[in-house]
C-alpha positions in Angstrom: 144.6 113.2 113.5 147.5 112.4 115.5 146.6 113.2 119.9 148.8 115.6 122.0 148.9 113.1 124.3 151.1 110.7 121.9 153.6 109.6 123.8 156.8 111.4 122.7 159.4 110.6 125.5 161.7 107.8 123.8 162.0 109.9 120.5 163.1 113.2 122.5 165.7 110.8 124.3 167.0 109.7 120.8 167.3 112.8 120.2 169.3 114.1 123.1 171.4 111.2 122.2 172.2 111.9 119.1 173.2 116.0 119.7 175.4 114.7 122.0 177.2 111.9 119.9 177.3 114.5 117.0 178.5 117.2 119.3 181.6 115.4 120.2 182.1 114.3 116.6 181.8 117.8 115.8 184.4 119.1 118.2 186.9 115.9 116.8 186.5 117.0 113.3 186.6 120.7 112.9 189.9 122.5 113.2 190.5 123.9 117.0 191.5 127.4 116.9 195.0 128.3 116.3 197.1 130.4 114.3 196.4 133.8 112.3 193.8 132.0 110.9 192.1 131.0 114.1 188.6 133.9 114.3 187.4 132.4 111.2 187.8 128.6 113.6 186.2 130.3 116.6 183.1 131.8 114.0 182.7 128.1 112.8 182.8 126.7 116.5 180.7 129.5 117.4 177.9 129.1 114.9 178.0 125.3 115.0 177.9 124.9 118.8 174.8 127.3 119.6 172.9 125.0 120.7 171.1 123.3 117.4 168.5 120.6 117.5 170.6 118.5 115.4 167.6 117.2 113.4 169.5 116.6 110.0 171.6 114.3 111.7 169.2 112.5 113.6 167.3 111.7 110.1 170.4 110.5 108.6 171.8 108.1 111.5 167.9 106.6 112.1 168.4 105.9 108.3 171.6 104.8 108.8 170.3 102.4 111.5 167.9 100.5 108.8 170.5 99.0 107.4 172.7 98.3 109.9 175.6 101.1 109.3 178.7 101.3 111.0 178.4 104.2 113.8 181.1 105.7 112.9 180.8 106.2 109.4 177.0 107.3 109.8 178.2 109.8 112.6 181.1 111.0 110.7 178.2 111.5 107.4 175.7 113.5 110.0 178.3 115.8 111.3 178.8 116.8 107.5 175.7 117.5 107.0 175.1 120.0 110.1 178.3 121.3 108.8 176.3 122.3 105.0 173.0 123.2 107.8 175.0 125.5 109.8 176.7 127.2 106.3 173.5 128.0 105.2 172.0 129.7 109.0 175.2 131.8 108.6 174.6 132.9 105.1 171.0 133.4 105.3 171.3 135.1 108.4 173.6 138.3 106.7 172.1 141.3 106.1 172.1 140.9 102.3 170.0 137.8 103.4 167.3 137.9 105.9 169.5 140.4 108.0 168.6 138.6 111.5 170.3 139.9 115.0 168.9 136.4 116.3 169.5 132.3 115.8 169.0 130.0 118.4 168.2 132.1 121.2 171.7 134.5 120.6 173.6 136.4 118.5 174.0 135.6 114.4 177.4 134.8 113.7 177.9 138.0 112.1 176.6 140.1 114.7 179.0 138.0 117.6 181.7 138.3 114.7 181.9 140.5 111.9 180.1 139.7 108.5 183.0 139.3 106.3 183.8 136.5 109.0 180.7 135.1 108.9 181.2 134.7 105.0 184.2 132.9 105.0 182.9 130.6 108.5 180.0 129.8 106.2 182.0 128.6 103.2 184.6 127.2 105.6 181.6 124.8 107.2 180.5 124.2 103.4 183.9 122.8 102.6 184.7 121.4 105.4 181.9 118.9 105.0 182.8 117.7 101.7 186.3 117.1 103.4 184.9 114.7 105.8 182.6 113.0 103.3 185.7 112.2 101.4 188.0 111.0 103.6 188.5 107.2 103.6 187.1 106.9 107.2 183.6 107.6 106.5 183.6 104.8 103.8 186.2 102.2 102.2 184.6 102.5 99.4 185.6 105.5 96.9 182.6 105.0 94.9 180.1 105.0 98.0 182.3 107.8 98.9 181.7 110.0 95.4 178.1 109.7 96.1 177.8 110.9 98.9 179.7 113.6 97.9 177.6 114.2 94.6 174.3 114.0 96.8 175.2 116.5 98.9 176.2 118.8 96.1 173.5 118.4 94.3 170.7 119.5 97.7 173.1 121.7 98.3 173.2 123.4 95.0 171.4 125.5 92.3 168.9 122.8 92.1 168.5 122.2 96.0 168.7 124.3 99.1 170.4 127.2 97.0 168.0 127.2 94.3 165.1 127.6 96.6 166.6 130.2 98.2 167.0 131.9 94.9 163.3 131.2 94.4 162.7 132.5 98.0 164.6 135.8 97.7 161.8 136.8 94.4 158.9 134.9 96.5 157.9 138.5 97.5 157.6 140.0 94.1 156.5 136.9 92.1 152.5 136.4 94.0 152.9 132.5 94.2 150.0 130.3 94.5 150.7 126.5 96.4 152.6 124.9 93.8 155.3 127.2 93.7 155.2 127.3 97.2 155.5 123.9 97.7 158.0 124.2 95.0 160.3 126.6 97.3 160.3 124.3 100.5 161.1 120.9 98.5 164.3 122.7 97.4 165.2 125.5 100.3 164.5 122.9 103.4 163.5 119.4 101.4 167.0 118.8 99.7 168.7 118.6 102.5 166.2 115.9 104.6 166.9 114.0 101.6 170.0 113.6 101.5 169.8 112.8 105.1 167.1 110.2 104.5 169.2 108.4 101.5 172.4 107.8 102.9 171.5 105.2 104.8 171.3 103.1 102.5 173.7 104.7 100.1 176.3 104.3 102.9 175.0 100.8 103.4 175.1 99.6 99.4 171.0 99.2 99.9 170.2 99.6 96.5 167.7 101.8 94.9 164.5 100.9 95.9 165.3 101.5 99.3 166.5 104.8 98.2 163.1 106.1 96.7 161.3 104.8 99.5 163.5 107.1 102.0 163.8 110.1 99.3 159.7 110.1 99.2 159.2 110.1 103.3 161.9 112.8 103.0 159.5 114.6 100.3 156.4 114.4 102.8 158.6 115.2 106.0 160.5 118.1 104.8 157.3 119.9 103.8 155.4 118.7 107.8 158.6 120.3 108.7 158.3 123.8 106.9 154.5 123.9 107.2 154.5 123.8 111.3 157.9 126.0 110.5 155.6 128.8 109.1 153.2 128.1 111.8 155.5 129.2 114.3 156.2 132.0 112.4 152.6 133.0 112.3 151.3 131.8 116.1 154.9 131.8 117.7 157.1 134.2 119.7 160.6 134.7 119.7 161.1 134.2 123.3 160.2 130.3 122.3 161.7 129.7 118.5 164.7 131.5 119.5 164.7 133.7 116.1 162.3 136.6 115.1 158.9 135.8 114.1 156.7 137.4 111.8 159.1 137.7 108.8 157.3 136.4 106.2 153.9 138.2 106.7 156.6 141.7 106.9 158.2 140.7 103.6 154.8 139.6 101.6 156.3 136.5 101.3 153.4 133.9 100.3 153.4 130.2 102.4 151.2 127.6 102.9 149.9 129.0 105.8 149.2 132.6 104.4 148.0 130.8 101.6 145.6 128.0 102.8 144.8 129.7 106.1 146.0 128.6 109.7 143.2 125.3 110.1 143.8 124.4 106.2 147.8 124.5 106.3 148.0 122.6 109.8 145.4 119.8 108.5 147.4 119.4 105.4 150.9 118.7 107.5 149.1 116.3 110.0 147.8 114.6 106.6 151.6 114.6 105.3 152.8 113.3 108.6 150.3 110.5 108.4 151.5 109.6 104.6 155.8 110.0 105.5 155.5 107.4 108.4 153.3 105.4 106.4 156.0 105.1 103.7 158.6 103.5 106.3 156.1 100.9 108.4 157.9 98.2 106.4 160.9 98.4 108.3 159.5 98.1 111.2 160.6 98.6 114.8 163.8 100.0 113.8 161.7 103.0 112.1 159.6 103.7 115.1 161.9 106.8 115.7 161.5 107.8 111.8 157.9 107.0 112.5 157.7 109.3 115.4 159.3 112.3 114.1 156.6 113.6 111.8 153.7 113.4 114.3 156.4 115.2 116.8 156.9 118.0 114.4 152.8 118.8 114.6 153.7 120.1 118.4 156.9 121.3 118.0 157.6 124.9 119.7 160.9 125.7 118.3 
């Protein structure tokens, strides 16, 4: 069992870093607000600049840093992929959605805005980041390029985060058990760590073996990740996540936690956590940070 005493501090820093460095990336790449088109700008600034943790990106430029990456490509890559993050807060967020007043700590895009503004900041962030994936600068490669692109789509899609949100919206009628729980996370919140995780070394021409080792600590992070998730949901307040708490047990939705109980459900993510930085010891020191992250997520409070 990983120790609350674990020393922490050069992970958060990495961390801080890397909001910062995809901050300003951020600001450089979308549009700044200008014209008769400019509140649907301001609702994407708005919603992207609120104040995220910036976790997606982290995954992808620590992966990115494995095989030695250009910066700037792996910067331009995790901005893209907060892009397709933030899309999906906005859109969940609506009130045909989960209908939250809340994200990070103020209000949902469409409460600050309007919803049909939200809708069209959300898809605006969703293309926006295929944009930037495509553009020469992020690779000089058009084939390196076209996967990226097609990775994205696809744990974006109907067979990534949007199918699991499909399979989330019936969760409440359908009585899961674990698997199809398990099922739900790999595709709603898992997708997207994975295509974080691979393109690294997609970016970097690694080859596929490297690939399946990333996609499989992606598998055991994502679901460390929505386990301590639903514990926060469960043993948290809003005061600390910064969105309402208590949702799922309101809605009947089934999750690990309700499922396996609060000891059970924690036990099985600090197993998982073990197992995901396990999978990446072979690279060494430059995966200490990768290493790090799943133990972190055990303690996490937001």
């Amino acid at each position: 069992m990983y120790r609350m005493e674990r020393d922490f501090s050069g992970l958060l820093a990495a961390l801080k870093v890397t909001g910062e460095q995809v901050d300003v990336a951020l600001g450089a790449l979308l549009p700044k607000p200008a014209g008769l088109q400019a509140r649907v700008q301001e609702a994407m600034r708005y919603a992207i600049f609120a104040g995220g943790k910036r976790l997606r990106p982290f995954l992808l430029l620590q992966s990115a840093t494995l095989f030695g990456v250009p910066p700037e490509q792996a910067l331009r890559a995790a901005a893209a992929i907060e892009c397709v993050h933030t899309y999906s807060l906005v859109h969940d967020d609506l009130p045909c959605m989960d209908d939250d007043d809340l994200r990070r700590g103020r209000p949902t895009t469409h409460r600050a805005f309007d919803e049909a503004t939200a809708v069209l900041a959300g898809d605006a962030l969703l293309t926006v980041a295929f944009e930037i994936l495509a553009d020469a600068k992020t690779h000089p490669s058009g084939e390196v390029r076209a996967r990226l692109v097609a990775e994205l789509a696809r744990a974006g899609g109907m067979l990534g985060m949007i199918g699991g949100q499909m399979i989330d919206i019936e969760a409440s009628t359908q009585g899961f058990g674990v698997d199809e729980v398990i099922l739900l996370q790999r595709l709603k919140t898992g997708a997207l760590f994975e295509f974080c995780c691979v393109a690294g070394p997609i970016l970097a021409e690694a080859g596929t073996q490297h690939e399946n080792r990333l996609r499989e600590y992606a598998g055991d992070f994502g679901l460390v990740f929505q386990i301590t998730d639903d514990l926060l949901d469960v043993l948290s307040t809003a005061e600390k996540t910064g969105k309402a708490v208590g949702k799922d047990a309101q809605q009947g939705k089934a999750t690990l936690v309700s499922l396996l109980g609060v000891d059970a459900a924690r036990a099985k993510a600090e197993n998982l956590a073990h197992a995901a930085s396990d999978r990446i010891a072979s690279y060494g020191g430059a995966s200490s940070h990768l290493q790090a992250l799943p133990p972190y997520l055990l303690h996490r409070e937001s």
